[in-house]
Backbone as numpy.savetxt, mean C-alpha at the origin, in Angstrom:
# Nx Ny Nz CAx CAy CAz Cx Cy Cz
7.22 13.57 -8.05 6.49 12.86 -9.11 7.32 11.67 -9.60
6.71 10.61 -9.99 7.40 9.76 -10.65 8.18 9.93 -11.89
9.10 9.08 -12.21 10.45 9.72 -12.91 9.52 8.92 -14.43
10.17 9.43 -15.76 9.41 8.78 -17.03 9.38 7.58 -16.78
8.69 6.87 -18.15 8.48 5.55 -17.94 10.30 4.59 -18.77
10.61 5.42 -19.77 11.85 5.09 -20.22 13.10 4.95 -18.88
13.10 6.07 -17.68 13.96 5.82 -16.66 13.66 4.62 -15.67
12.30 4.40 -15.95 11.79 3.35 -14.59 11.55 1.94 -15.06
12.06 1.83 -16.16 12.23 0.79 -17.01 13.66 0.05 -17.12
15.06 0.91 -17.24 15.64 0.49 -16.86 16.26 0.08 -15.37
15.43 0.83 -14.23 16.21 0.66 -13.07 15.27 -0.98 -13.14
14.01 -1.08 -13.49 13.37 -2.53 -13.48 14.10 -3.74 -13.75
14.87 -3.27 -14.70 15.30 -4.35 -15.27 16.83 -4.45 -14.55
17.14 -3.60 -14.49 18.82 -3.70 -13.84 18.55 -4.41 -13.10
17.64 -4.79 -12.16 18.00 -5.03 -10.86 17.57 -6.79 -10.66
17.73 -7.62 -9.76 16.91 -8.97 -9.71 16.06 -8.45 -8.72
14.84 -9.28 -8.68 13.64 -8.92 -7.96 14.44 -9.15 -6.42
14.95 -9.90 -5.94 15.81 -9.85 -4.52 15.92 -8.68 -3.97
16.63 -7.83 -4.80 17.72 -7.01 -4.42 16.51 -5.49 -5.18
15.53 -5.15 -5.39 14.56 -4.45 -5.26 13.91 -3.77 -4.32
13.78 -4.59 -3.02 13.31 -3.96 -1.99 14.50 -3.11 -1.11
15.71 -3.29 -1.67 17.05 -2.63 -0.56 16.63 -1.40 -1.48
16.46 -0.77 -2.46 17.04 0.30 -2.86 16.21 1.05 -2.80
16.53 2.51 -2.55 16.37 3.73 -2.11 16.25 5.29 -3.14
15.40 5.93 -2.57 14.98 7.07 -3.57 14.52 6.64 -4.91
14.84 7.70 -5.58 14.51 7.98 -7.40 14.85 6.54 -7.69
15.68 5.79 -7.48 15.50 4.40 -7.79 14.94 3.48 -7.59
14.52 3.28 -6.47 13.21 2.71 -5.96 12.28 2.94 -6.55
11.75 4.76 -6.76 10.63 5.10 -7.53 10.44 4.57 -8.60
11.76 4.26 -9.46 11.70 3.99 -11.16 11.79 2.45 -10.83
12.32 1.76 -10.18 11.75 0.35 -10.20 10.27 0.18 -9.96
10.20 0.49 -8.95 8.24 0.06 -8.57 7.48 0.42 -9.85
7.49 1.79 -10.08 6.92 2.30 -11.10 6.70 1.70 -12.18
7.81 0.82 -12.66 7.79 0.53 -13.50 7.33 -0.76 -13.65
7.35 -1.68 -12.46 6.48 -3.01 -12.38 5.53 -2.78 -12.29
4.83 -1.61 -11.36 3.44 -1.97 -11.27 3.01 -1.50 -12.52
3.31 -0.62 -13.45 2.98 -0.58 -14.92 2.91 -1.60 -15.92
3.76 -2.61 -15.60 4.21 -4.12 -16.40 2.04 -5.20 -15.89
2.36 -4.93 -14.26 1.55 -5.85 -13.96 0.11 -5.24 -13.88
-0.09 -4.24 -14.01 -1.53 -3.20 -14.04 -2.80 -4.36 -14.36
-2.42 -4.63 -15.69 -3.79 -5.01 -16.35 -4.23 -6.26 -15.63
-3.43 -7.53 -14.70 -3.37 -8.19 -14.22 -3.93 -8.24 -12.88
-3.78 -7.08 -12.49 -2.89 -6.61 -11.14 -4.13 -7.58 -9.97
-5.23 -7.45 -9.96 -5.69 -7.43 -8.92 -6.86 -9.04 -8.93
-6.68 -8.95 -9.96 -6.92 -10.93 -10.29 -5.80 -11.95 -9.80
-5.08 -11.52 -10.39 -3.84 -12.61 -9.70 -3.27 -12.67 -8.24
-3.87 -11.11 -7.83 -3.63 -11.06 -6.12 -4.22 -12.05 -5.43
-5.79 -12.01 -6.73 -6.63 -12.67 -5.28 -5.82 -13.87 -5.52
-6.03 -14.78 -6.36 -5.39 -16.03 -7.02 -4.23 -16.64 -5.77
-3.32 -15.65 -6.08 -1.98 -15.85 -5.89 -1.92 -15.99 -3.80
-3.17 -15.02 -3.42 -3.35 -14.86 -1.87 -4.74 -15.83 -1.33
-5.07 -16.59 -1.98 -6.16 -17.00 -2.16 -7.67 -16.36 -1.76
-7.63 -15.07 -1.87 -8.57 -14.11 -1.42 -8.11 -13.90 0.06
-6.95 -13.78 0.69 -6.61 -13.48 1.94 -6.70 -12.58 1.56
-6.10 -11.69 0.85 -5.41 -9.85 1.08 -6.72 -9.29 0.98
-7.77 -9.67 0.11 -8.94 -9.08 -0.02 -9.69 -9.10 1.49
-9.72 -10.82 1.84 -10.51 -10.42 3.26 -9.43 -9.82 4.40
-8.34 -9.34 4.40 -7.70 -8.82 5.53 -8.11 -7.50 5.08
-8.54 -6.61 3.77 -8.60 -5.30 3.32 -10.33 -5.29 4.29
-10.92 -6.25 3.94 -12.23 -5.74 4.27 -12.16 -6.09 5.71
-11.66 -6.75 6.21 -11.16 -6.80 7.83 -10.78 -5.24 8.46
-10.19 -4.94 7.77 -9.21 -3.69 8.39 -10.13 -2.20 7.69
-10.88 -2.09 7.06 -11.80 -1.26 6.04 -12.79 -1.09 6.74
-14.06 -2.00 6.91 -15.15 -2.37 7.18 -15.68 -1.51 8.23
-14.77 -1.41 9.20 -15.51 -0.74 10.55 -14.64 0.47 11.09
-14.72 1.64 9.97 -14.04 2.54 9.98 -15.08 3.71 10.82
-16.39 3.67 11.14 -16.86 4.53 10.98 -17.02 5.68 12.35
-16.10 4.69 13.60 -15.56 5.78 14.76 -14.34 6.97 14.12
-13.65 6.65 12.81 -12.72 7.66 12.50 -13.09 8.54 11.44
-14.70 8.31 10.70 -14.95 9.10 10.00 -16.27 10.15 10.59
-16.40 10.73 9.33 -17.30 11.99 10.02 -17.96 12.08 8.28
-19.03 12.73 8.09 -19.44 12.96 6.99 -18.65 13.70 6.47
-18.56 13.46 4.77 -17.61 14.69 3.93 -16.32 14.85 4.55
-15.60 13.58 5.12 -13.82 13.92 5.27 -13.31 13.69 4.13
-12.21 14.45 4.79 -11.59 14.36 3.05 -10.24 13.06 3.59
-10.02 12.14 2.60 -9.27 10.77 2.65 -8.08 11.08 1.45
-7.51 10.61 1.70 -6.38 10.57 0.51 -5.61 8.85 0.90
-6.26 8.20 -0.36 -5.30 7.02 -0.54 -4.04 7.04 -0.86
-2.80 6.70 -0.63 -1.59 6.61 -0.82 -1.37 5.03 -1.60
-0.70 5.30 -2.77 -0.47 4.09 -3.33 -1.99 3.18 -3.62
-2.64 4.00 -4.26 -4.21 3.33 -4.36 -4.10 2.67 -5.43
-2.94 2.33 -6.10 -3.28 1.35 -7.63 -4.49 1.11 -8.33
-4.90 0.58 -8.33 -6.18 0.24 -9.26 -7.77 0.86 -8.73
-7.76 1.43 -7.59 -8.77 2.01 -6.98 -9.63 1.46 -6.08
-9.25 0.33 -5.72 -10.11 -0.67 -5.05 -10.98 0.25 -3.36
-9.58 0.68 -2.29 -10.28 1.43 -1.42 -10.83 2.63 -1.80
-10.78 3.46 -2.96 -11.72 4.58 -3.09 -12.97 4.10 -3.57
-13.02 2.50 -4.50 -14.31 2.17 -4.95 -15.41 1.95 -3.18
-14.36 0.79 -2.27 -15.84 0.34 -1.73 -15.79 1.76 -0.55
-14.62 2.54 -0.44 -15.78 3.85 0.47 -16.52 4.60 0.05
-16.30 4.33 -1.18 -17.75 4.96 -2.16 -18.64 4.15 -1.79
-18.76 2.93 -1.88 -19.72 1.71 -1.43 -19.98 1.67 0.14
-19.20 0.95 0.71 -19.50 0.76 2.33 -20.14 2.60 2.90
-19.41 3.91 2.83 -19.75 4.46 3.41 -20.56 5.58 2.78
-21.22 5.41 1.88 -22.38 6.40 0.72 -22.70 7.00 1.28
-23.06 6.61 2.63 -24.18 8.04 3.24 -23.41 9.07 4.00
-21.84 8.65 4.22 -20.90 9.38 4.32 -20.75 10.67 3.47
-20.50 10.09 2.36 -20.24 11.51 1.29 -18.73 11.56 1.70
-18.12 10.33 1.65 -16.65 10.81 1.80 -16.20 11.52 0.74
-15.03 12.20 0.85 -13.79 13.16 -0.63 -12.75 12.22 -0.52
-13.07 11.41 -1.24 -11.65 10.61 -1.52 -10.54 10.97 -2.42
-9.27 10.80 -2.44 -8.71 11.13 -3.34 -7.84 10.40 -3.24
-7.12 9.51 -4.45 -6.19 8.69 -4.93 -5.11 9.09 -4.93
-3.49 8.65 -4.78 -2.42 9.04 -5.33 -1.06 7.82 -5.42
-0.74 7.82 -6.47 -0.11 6.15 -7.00 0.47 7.00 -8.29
1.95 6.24 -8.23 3.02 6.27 -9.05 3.50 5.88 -10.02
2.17 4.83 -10.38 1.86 4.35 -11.64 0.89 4.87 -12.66
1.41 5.47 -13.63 -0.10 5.77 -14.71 -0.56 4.91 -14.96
-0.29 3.76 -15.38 -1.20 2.69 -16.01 -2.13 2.21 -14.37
-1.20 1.87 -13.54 -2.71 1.41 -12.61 -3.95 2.95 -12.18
-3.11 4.15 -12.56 -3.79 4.80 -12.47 -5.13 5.20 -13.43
-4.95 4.96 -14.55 -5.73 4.35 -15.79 -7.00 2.99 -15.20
-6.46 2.63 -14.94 -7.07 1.35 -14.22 -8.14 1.98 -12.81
-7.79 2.48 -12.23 -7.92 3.27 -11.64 -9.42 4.00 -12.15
-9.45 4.79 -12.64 -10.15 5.45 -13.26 -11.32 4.67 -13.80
-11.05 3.61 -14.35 -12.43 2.70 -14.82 -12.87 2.07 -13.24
-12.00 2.18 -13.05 -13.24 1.02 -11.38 -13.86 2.00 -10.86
-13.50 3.76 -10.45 -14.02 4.44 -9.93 -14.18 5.68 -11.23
-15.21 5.53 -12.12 -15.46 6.96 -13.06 -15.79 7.84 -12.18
-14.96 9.11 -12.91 -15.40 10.62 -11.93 -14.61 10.47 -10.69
-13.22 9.28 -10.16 -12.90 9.55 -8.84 -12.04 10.22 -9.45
-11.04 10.69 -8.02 -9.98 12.10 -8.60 -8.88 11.17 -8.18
-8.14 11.23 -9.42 -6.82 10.05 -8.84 -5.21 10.88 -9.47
-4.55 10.93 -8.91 -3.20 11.82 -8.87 -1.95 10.51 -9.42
-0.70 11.47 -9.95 0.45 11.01 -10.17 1.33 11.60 -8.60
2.00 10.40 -8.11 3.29 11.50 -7.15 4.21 10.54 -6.43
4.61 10.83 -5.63 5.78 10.06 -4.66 5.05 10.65 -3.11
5.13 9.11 -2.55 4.74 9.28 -1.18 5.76 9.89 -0.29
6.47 9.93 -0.70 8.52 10.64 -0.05 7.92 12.16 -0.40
7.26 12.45 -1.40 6.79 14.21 -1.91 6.16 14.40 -2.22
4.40 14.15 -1.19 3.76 14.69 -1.60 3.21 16.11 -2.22
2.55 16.32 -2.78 2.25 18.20 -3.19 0.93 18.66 -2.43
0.81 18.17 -1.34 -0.66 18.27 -0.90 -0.31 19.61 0.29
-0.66 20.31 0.61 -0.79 21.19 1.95 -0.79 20.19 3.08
0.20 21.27 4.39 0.09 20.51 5.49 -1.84 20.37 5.38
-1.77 19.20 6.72 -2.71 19.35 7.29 -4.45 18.96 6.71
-4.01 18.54 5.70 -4.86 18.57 4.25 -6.05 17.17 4.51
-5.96 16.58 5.00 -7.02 15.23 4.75 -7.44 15.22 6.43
-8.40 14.77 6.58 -8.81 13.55 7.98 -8.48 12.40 8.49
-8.11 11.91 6.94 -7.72 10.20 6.84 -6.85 10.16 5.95
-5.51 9.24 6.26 -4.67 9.15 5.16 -4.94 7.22 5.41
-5.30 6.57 4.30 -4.46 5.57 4.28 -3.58 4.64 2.84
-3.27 4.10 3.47 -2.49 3.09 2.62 -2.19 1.32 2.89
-2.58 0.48 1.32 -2.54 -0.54 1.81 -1.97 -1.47 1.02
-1.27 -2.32 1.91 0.05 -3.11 1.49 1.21 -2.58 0.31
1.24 -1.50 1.14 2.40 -0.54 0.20 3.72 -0.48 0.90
3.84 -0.54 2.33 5.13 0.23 2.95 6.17 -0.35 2.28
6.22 -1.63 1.81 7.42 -2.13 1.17 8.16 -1.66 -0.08
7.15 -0.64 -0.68 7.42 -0.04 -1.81 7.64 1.32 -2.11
7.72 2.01 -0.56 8.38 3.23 -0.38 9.73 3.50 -0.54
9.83 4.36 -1.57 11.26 4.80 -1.68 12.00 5.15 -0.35
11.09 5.43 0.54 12.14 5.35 1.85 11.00 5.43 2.57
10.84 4.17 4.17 9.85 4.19 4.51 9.51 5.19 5.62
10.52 5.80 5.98 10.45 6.71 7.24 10.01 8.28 6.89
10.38 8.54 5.78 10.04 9.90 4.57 8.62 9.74 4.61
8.07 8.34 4.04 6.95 8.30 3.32 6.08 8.47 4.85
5.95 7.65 5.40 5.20 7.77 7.03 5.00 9.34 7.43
6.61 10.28 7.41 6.27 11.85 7.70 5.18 12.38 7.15
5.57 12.07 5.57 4.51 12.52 4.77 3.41 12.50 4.79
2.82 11.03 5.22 1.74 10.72 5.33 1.15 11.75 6.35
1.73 12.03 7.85 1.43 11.89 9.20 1.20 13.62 8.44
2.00 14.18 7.66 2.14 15.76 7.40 1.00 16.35 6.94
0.52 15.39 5.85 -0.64 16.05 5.39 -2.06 15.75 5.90
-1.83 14.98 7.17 -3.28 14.72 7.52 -3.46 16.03 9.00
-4.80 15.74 9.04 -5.12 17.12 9.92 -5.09 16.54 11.68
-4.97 18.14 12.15 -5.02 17.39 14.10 -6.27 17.02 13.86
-5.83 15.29 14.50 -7.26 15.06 15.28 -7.66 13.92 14.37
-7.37 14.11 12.83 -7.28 13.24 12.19 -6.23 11.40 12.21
-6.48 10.82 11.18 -5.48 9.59 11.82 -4.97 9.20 10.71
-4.38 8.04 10.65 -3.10 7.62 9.43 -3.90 5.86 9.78
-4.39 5.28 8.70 -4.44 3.88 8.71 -3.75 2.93 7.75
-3.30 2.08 8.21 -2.17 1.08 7.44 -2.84 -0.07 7.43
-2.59 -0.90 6.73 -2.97 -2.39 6.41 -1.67 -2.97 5.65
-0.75 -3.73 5.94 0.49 -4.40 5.34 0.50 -6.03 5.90
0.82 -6.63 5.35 1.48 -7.88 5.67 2.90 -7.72 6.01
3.14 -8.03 7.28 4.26 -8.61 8.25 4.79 -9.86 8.16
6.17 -9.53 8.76 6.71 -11.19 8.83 5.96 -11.51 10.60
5.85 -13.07 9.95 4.67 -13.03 11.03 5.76 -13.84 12.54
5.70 -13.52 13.69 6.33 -14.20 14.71 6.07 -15.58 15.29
4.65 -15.85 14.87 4.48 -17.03 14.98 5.31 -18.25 14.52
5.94 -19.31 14.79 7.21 -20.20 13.73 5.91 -20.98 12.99
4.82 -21.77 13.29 4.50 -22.33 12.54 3.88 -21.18 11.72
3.13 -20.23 11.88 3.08 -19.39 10.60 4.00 -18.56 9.82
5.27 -18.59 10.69 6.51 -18.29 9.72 6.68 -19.35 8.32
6.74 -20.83 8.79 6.73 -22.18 7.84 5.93 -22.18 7.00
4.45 -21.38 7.27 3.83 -22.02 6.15 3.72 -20.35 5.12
4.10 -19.71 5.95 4.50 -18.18 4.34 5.77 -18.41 3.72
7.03 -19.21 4.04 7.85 -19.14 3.46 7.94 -20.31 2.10
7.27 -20.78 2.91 6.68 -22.47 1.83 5.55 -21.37 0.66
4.81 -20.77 1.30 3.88 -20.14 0.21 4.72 -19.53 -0.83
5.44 -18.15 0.27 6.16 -17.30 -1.01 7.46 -17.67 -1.78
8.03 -18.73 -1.34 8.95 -19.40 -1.87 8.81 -20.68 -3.14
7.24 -21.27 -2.74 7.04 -21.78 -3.83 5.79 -22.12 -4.39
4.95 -21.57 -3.74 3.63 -21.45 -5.01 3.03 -20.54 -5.41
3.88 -19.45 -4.64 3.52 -17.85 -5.20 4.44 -17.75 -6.42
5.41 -18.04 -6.80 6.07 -18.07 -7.96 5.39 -19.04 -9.20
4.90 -20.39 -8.72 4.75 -21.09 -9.60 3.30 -20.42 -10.12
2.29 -20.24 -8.97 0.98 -19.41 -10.08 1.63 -18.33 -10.89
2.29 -17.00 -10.13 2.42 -16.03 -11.37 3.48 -16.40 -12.80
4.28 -17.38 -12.72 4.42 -18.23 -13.96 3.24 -18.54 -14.83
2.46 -19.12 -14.28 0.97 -19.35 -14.86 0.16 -18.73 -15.30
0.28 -17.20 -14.87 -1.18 -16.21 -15.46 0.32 -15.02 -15.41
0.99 -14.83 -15.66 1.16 -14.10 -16.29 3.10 -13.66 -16.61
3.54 -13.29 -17.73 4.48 -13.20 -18.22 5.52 -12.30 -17.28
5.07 -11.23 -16.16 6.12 -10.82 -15.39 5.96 -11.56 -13.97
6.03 -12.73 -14.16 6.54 -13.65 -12.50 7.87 -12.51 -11.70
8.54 -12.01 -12.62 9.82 -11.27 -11.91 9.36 -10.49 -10.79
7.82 -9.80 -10.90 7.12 -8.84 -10.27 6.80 -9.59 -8.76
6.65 -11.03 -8.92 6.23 -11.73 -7.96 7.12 -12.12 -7.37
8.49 -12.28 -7.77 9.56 -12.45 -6.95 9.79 -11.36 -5.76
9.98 -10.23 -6.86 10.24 -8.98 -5.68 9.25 -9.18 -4.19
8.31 -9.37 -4.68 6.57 -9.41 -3.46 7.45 -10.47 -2.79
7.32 -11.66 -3.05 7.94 -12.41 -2.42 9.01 -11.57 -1.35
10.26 -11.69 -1.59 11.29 -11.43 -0.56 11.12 -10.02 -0.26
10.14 -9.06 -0.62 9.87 -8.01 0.15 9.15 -8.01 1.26
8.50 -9.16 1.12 7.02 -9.70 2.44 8.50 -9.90 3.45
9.21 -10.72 3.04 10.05 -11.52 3.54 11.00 -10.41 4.42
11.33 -9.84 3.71 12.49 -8.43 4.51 11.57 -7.24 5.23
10.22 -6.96 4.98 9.66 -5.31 5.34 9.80 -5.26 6.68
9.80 -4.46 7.15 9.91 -3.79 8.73 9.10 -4.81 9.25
9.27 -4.64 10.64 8.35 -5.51 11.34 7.08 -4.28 12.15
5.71 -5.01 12.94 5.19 -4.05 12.55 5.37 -3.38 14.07
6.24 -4.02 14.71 6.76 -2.87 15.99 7.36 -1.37 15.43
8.25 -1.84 14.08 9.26 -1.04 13.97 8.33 0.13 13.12
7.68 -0.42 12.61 6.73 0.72 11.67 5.90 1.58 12.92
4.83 0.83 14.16 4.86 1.18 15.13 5.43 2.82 15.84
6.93 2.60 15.77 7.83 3.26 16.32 7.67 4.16 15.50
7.76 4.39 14.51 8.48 5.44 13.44 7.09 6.19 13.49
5.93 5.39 13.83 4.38 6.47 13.96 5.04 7.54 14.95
5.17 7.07 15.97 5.05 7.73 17.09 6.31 8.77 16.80
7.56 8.75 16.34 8.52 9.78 16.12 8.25 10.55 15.10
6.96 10.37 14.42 6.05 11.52 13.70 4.90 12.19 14.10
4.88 11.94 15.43 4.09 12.71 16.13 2.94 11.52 17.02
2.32 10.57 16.29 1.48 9.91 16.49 1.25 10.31 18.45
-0.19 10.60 18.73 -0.26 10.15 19.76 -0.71 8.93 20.62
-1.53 8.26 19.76 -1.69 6.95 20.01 -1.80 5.86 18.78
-1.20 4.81 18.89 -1.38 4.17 17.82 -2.18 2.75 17.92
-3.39 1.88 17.48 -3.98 1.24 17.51 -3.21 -0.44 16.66
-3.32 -1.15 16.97 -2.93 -2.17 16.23 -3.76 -3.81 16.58
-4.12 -3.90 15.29 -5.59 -5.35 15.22 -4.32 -5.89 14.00
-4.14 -7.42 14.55 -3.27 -8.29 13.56 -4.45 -9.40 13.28
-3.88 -9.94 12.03 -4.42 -10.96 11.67 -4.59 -12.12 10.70
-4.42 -13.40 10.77 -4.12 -14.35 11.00 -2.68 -14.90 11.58
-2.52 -14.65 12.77 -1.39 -14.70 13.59 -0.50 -13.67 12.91
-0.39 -12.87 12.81 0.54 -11.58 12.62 0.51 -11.86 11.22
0.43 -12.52 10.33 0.55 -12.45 8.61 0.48 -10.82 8.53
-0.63 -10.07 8.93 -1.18 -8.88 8.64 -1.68 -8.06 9.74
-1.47 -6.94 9.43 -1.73 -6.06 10.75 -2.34 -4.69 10.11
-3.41 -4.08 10.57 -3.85 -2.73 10.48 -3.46 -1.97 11.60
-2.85 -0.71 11.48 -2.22 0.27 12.38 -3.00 1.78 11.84
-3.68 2.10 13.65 -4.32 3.37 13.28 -3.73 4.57 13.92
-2.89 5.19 13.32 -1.91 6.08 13.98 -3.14 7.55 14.10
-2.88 8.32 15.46 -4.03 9.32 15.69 -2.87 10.39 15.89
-2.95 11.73 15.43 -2.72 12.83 15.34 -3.40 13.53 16.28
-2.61 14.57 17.08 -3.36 15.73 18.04 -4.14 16.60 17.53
-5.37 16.37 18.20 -6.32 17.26 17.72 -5.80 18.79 18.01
């Protein structure tokens, strides 16, 4: 579970947003925790803003045409669902599904948040490093644009891969450093200087946007995330990138 809000407050502040994405465990937990609590009420206006509605259309890119991995009434568990956005539209896109969704994010306040976009969804406190769920427990695990904010990303992936069922799959959606050079030039020009200068503009923790920044900048690449599927069992793993590697969805499949 996430550590109080008094402990995850100071590791926030100790640290410069740089030097945020190196650190590991219970400290990690109490930093993140504690930004995405700072930026909650904000949170998902200034994304679009700040991404110019990219992250939104890479979510519905990678979302949209799920319906070879579902089945009526699976049960899903979002990881790191902040504000509720993928439990709202598979309530939406797949209704006649009757999916069981279930939320789980390390923030109360986006979890609060949470709760008004989806009334009546079931949304949890925890750590993706520990979950409390039973092996074997979901159909579908996913998570999106989170890996950078795992207290440890190779823990959190087990976890993931642990509680989903044979046969079931693990889907990811993250932004990558992209291999392309001219689309290397034009994200570093973005996150280096007009992703800072908007969240100056709308809102009082820019510090939050720093971290995003040089975390895009440092996260695994998505070979290496790739890899770490497969040394959790994965038997096959799927991968659709997009706009030249900026972003990649990865559909890791479990033995039936």
């Amino acid at each position: 579970m996430a550590p109080s809000p008094r402990a995850s407050t100071s590791a926030f502040d100790a640290h410069a947003p740089e030097d945020g994405y190196r650190l590991q465990g219970d400290e990690k937990l109490a930093f993140v925790t504690d930004m995405f609590d700072r930026v909650a009420p904000t949170y998902d206006l200034l994304n679009w803003f700040i991404s110019l509605g990219q992250t939104t259309l890479w979510r519905l890119m990678a979302l949209s045409f799920l319906r070879p991995y579902l089945r009526a009434r699976a049960k899903v568990l979002d990881v790191g669902c902040g504000t509720g956005w993928v439990s709202w539209y598979f309530a939406w896109r797949y209704k006649d599904m009757k999916l069981d969704v279930e939320g789980v994010d390390c923030s109360p306040v986006m979890l609060d948040r949470a709760r008004v976009v989806v009334p009546g969804g079931r949304f949890t406190r925890g750590d993706v490093c520990a979950l409390t769920h039973d092996d074997d427990a979901f159909d579908v695990v996913t998570t999106v644009y989170t890996l950078r904010n795992f207290p440890n990303l190779e823990r959190g992936l087990r976890e993931m891969y642990r509680v989903c069922a044979p046969g079931g799959v693990v889907i990811i959606l993250d932004a990558f450093p992209a291999k392309n050079f001219a689309m290397r030039c034009v994200l570093y020009a973005w996150l280096e200087l007009v992703m800072p200068l908007v969240a100056m503009l709308f809102t009082r923790d820019a510090k939050a946007y720093r971290y995003l920044s040089a975390s895009i900048r440092a996260t695994a690449a998505v070979e290496e995330v790739t890899e770490m599927l497969y040394e959790c069992g994965a038997v096959r793993v799927e991968i659709a990138k997009y706009t030249f590697g900026a972003a990649a969805r990865l559909v890791a499949h479990k033995a039936a």
